[in-house]
C-alpha positions in Angstrom: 0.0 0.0 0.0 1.2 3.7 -0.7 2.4 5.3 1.9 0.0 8.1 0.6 -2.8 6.0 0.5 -3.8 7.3 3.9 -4.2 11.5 2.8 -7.9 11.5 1.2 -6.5 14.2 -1.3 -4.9 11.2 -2.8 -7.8 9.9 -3.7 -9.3 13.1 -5.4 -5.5 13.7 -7.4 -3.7 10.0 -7.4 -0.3 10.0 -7.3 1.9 8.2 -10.5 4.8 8.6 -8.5 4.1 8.4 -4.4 7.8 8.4 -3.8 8.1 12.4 -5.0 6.4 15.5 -3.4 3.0 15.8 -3.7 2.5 19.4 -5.0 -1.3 20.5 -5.1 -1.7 23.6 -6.7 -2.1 26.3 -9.4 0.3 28.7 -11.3 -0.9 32.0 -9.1 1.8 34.3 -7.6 1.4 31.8 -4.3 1.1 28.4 -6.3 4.4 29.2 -8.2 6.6 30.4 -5.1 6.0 26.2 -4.2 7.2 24.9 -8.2 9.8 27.7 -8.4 11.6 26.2 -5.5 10.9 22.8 -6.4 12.8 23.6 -9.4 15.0 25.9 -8.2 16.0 22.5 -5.6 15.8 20.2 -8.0 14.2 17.9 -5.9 12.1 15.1 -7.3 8.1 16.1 -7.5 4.7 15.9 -9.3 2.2 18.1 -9.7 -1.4 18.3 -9.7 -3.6 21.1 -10.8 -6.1 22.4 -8.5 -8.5 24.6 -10.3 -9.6 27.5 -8.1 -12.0 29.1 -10.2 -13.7 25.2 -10.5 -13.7 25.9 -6.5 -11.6 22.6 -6.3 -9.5 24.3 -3.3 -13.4 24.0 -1.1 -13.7 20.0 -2.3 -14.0 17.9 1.1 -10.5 16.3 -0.7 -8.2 19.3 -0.4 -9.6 20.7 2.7 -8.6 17.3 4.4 -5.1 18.6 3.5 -5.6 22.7 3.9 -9.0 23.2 5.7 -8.3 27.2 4.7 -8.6 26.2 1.3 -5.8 27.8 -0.3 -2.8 26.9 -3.1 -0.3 25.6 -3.0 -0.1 22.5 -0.2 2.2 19.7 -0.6 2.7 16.3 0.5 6.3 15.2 1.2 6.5 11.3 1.7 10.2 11.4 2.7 9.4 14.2 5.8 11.1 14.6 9.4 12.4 10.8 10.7 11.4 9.8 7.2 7.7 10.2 7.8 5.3 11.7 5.1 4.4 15.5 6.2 1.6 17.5 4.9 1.9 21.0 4.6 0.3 24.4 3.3 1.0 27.5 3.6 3.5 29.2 0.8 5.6 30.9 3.3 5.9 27.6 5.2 6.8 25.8 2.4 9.7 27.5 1.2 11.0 27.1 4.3 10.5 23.6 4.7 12.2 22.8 1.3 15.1 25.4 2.2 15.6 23.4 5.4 15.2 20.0 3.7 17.7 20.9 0.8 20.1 23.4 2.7 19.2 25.5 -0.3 18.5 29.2 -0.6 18.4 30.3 3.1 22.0 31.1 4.8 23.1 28.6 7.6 24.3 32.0 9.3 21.2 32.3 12.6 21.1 35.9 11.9 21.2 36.1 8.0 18.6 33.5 8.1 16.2 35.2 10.0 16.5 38.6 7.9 16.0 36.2 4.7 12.8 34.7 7.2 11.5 38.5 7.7 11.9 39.2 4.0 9.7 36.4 3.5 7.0 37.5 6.2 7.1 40.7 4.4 5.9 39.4 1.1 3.9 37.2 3.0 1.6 40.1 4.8 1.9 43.1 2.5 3.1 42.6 -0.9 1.0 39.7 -1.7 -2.2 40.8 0.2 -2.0 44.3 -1.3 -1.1 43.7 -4.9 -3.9 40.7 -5.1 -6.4 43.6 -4.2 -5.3 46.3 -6.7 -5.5 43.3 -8.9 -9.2 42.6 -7.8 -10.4 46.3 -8.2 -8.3 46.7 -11.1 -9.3 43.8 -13.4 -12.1 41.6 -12.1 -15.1 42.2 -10.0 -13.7 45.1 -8.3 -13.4 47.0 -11.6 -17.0 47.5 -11.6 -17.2 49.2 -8.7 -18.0 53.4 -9.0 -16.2 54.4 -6.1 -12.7 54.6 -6.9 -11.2 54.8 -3.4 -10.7 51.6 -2.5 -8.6 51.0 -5.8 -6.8 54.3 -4.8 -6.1 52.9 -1.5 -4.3 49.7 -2.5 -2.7 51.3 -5.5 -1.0 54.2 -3.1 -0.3 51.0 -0.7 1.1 49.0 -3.7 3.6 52.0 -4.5 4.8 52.5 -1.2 5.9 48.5 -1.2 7.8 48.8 -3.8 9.3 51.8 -2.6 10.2 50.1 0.1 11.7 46.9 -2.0 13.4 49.3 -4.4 15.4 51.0 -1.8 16.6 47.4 -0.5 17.3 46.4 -3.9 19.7 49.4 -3.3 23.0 48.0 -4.5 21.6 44.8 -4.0 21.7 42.3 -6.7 19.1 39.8 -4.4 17.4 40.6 -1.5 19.5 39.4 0.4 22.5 41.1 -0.8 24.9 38.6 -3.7 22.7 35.5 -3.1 19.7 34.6 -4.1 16.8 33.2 -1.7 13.8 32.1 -0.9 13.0 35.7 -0.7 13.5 36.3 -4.3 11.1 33.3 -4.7 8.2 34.3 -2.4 8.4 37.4 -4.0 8.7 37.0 -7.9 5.9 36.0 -8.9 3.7 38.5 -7.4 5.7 41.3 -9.0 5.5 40.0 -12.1 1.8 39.3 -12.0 1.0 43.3 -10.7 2.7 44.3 -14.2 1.8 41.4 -16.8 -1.9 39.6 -15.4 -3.0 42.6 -13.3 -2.1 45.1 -16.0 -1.2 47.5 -13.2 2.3 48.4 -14.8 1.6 52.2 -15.3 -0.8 52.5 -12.4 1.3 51.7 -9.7 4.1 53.7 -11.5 6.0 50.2 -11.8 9.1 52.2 -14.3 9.7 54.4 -11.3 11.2 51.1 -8.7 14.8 50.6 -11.6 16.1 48.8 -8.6 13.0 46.6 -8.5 12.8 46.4 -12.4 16.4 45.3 -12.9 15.9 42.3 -10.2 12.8 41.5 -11.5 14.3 40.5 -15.2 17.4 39.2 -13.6 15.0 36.7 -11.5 13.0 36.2 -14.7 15.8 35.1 -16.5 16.4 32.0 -14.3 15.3 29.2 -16.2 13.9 27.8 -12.8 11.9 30.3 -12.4 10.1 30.4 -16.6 9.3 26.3 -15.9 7.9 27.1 -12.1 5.7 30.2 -13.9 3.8 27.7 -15.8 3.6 24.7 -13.4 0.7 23.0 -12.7 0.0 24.1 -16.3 -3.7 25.1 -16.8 -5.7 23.3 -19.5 
C-alpha cells in the first residue's frame, strides 16, 4: 500500500509517483513560489492542478489537507524521521524545502532570520496588497464606482515597492549577492502586478529601476520560466 494511500486528497489527485512530493496547486503568484523552488531545488516532485475558479481548493479532498482552502499544499512522503508531512502555507513551504535541501536560506542564525522576515514581508503586505489592486483593477472590483478603495491599494502598492526598491539598493538579491527564498516568495507577485493585473503604469512600476532590474534578472532564471507555468492550466 502507498504510503499516501492514507491523505484523502490522494484519492481526489492520485499519485503516479508516491515516492516524490505531492504538489497540489495552481500557477498564481502563491502556487508558483512552491514549483519555483521545487525547481529551483531540484528535488524530485509531481504536480497536480487544483482549479480555483472550479472551486476545487473548497472540495472535502483538499480541505482534508488545507481546511483554509488555499494553493499551493504539498505532501512530502520522505518528511522529518522519514515520515510523510503534509503541509500548506506558501511561506511555510519555502522554508521547509530550504531546510530540507540546505538551499537558498543562509546557515548563518542571523542572516537567516532577515531572509525569514523578508519572507514574512511578502507574506503580509506585498501579496495581500497587490492581489487587491488586482481585484479592483481587473475583475469584479473594476465594476465598482467608487474609486477609493482602488486608490487605497494602488498608493499602498507603490509604497511596497518603494520600500523593495530602496533594499534592492545596491543589492543584486534581496538578500544582498545570493539569491533566496526571498526572491522566490516574491517573484511571482511582481510580475503578476505588471503582466496579469495590468497595473504596470498605475502603480508607476518604471519608477522602482532597482525593483525592475531584479525582477528580469529573476525572470531570467530558467527555474523560475518552468515554475511560472507549473501546474500548467488546461
Amino acid at each position: 500500500m502507498s504510503i499516501l494511500s492514507g491523505f484523502p486528497i490522494t484519492k481526489r489527485w492520485p499519485a503516479k509517483h508516491a515516492e516524490r512530493i505531492q504538489l497540489y496547486s495552481l500557477n498564481t503568484p502563491n502556487g508558483v513560489k512552491a514549483s519555483i523552488m521545487l525547481e529551483e531545488t531540484g528535488l524530485p516532485y509531481e504536480p497536480h492542478l487544483v482549479d480555483i475558479t472550479a472551486n476545487e481548493s473548497h472540495t472535502p479532498e483538499f480541505l482534508s489537507l488545507n481546511p483554509n482552502g488555499k494553493i499551493p499544499a504539498i505532501i512530502d512522503p520522505d518528511g522529518p524521521r522519514g515520515e510523510p508531512l503534509a503541509l500548506f502555507e506558501s511561506g511555510a513551504i519555502l522554508l521547509y524545502l530550504a531546510d530540507k535541501t540546505g538551499k537558498f536560506i543562509s546557515p548563518d542564525p542571523a542572516t537567516r532570520w532577515h531572509t525569514i522576515q523578508w519572507v514574512f514581508f511578502q507574506m503580509a503586505s506585498i501579496g495581500p496588497m497587490f492581489g487587491q489592486v488586482g481585484f479592483f483593477n481587473k475583475f469584479a472590483g473594476k465594476d465598482i464606482a467608487d474609486k477609493r478603495p482602488l486608490q487605497r491599494y494602488v498608493d499602498e502598492s507603490k509604497r511596497l515597492l518603494g520600500v523593495l526598491d530602496g533594499r534592492l539598493d545596491g543589492r543584486t538579491w534581496i538578500m544582498g549577492d545570493e539569491y533566496s527564498i526571498a526572491d522566490i516568495a516574491t517573484v511571482g507577485w511582481v510580475n503578476n502586478l505588471i503582466t496579469f493585473y495590468e497595473a504596470r503604469d498605475l502603480v508607476g512600476y518604471d519608477n522602482f529601476a532597482n525593483v525592475a532590474r531584479w525582477l528580469d534578472q529573476a525572470m531570467s532564471r530558467p527555474a523560475v520560466q518552468r515554475g511560472l507555468k507549473i501546474p500548467a492550466r488546461s
